[in-house]
C-alpha positions, -999 to 999 in steps of 0.1 A, spaced: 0 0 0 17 35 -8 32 50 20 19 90 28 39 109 49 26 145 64 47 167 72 25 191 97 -1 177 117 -27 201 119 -64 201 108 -63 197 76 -36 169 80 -61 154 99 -92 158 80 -75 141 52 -61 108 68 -98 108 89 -108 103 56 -78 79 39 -90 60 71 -122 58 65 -113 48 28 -91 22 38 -58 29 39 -39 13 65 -32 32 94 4 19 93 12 31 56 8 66 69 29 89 95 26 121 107 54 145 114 49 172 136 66 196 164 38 193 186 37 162 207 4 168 224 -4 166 184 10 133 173 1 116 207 -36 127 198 -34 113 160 -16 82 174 -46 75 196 -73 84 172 -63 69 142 -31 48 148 -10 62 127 29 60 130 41 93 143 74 111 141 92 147 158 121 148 131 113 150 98 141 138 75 133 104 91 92 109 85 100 114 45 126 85 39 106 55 26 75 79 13 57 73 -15 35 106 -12 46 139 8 20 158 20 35 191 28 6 207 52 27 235 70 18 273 68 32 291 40 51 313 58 78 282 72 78 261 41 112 270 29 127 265 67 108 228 68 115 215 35 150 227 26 166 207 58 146 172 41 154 178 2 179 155 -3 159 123 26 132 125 0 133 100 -21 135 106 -58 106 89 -64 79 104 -42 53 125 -52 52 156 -33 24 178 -30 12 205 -10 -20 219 5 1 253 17 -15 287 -2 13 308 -19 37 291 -25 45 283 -61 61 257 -84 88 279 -89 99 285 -54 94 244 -45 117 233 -73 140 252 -64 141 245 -28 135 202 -35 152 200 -72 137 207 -105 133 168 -112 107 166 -84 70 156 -94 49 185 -75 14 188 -69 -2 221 -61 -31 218 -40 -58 248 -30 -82 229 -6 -110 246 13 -122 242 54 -154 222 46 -125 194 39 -127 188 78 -161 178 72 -149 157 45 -171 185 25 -140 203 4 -133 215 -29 -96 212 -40 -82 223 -75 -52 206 -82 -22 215 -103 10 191 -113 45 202 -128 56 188 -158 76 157 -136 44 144 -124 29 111 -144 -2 104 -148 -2 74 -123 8 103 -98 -15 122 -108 -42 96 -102 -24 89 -65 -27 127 -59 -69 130 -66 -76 98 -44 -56 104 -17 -71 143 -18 -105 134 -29 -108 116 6 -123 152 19 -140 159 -6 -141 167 -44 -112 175 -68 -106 196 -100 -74 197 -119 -68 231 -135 -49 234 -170 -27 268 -159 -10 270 -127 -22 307 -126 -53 288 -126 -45 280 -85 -53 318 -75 -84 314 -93 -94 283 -75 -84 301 -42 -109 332 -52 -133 310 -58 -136 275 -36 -109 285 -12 -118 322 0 -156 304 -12 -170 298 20 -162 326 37 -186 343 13 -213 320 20 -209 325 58 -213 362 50 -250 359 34 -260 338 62 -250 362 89 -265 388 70 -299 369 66 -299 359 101 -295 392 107 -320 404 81 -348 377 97 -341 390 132 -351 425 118 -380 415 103 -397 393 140 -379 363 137 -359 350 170 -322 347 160 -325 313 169 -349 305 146 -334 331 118 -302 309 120 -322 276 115 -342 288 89 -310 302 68 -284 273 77 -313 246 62 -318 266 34 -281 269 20 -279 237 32 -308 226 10 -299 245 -18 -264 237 -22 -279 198 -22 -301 209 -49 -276 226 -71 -258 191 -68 -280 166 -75 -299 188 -103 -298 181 -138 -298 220 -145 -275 248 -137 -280 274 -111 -300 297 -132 -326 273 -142 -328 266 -103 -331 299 -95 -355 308 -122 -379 279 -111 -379 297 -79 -389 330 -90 -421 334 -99 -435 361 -114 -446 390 -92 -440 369 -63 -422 378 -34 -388 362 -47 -387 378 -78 -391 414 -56 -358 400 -30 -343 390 -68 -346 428 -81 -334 442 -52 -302 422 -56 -298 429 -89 -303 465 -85 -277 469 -61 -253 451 -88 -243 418 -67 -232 401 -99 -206 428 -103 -199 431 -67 -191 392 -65 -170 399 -95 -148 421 -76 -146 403 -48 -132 375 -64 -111 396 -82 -97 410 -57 -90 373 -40 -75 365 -69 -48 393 -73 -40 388 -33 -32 351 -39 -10 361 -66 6 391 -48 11 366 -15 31 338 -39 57 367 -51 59 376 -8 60 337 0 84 324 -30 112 328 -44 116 358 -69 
């Protein structure tokens, strides 16, 4: 069974080998590297995985490198382990920022490297991760990379790596903006009689009950929401009002503005 090693244990380390459990990978095909004791003695006991404080010896045997450290340490982590990796591993990482550029030159530019943007709902084994490989990377990797990521949740491979601060706009900044509307319906309801209570049951049903429809429909989001609206009803009033405050173009620049940050943050992160 392919080894995965993780270098950084933190939640979204642990989101994704809840769900490699849960899939069926053996619990002793995967170990966990990580400064925190308190961190690997908790992953030890919930999913008995091997666990490991130095990370050269973590990476050794590794089919699959999981780098899941914050952006802002990757060089410091990785550079110390280039040469333990072995030449065959597959190395991707789930850290915002940082780009192929700046990892090749850290690990080696005959490295296979996976670019991963995953979102939070991947604790819930809910995420939405684009994926992005470097020209070392076959498609057998490739393959590795999707099942081992698509254990929280779904994954799209995207053509450009550019393509990654698109993905973050949209999926990875994505729920954020979600959360947004609901606090500002809850709020909304609250004005308009309802308990908040009861405001926050009402909205957190209905984008859950939505979001299921948009899934499991046959039609794209327009039709749905066009089904909905009926004419001179009191959707297609809350529907005008949006549009006449120009929330298209608003979410336009929103994302565009995620977009150009993600970009700015890889020439801050990486290497020039």
């Amino acid at each position: 069974m392919t080894k995965i090693c993780f270098i950084g244990g933190g939640n979204m380390a642990t989101s994704l080998i809840g769900g490699l459990i849960a899939q069926g990978q053996a619990a002793d095909s995967i170990c966990v590297s990580d400064p925190n004791q308190d961190q690997l003695d908790k992953l030890a006991k919930d999913f008995s995985v091997k666990t490991e404080s130095d990370n050269i010896k973590a990476v050794a045997d590794a089919d699959l490198i999981m780098l899941a450290v914050k952006p802002q340490v990757m060089k410091q982590v990785i550079e110390p382990i280039a040469d333990a990796i072995p030449q065959s591993a597959l190395i991707v990482s789930i850290a915002a920022g940082i780009n192929l550029y700046s990892f090749e030159k850290w690990l080696g530019k005959e490295r296979a490297i996976v670019r991963c943007m995953p979102n939070t709902p991947a604790l819930i084994q809910l995420g939405a991760s684009g994926l992005y490989a470097n020209g070392n990377t076959s498609d057998e990797q490739k393959k590795l990379a999707e099942e081992v990521l698509s254990a929280a949740g779904i994954v799209q491979w995207v053509e450009h790596e550019k393509d990654i601060d698109a993905v973050t706009a949209v999926s990875g900044s994505g729920p954020a903006y979600y959360f947004l509307l609901m606090e500002a319906m809850i709020d909304a309801g609250v004005e308009l009689g309802l308990s908040r209570e009861t405001a926050a049951e009402l909205t957190v049903q209905t984008a859950v009950g939505a979001a299921q429809m948009a899934k499991q429909s046959d039609v794209d989001a327009a039709e749905l929401r066009r089904r909905v609206t009926s004419p001179g009803g009191t959707t297609e009033q809350a529907i005008n009002t949006f549009e006449g405050a120009h929330l298209r173009d608003i979410v336009k620049a929103a994302l565009k503005s995620a977009n150009d940050r993600s970009g700015e943050l890889a020439a801050m992160l990486g290497e020039k």
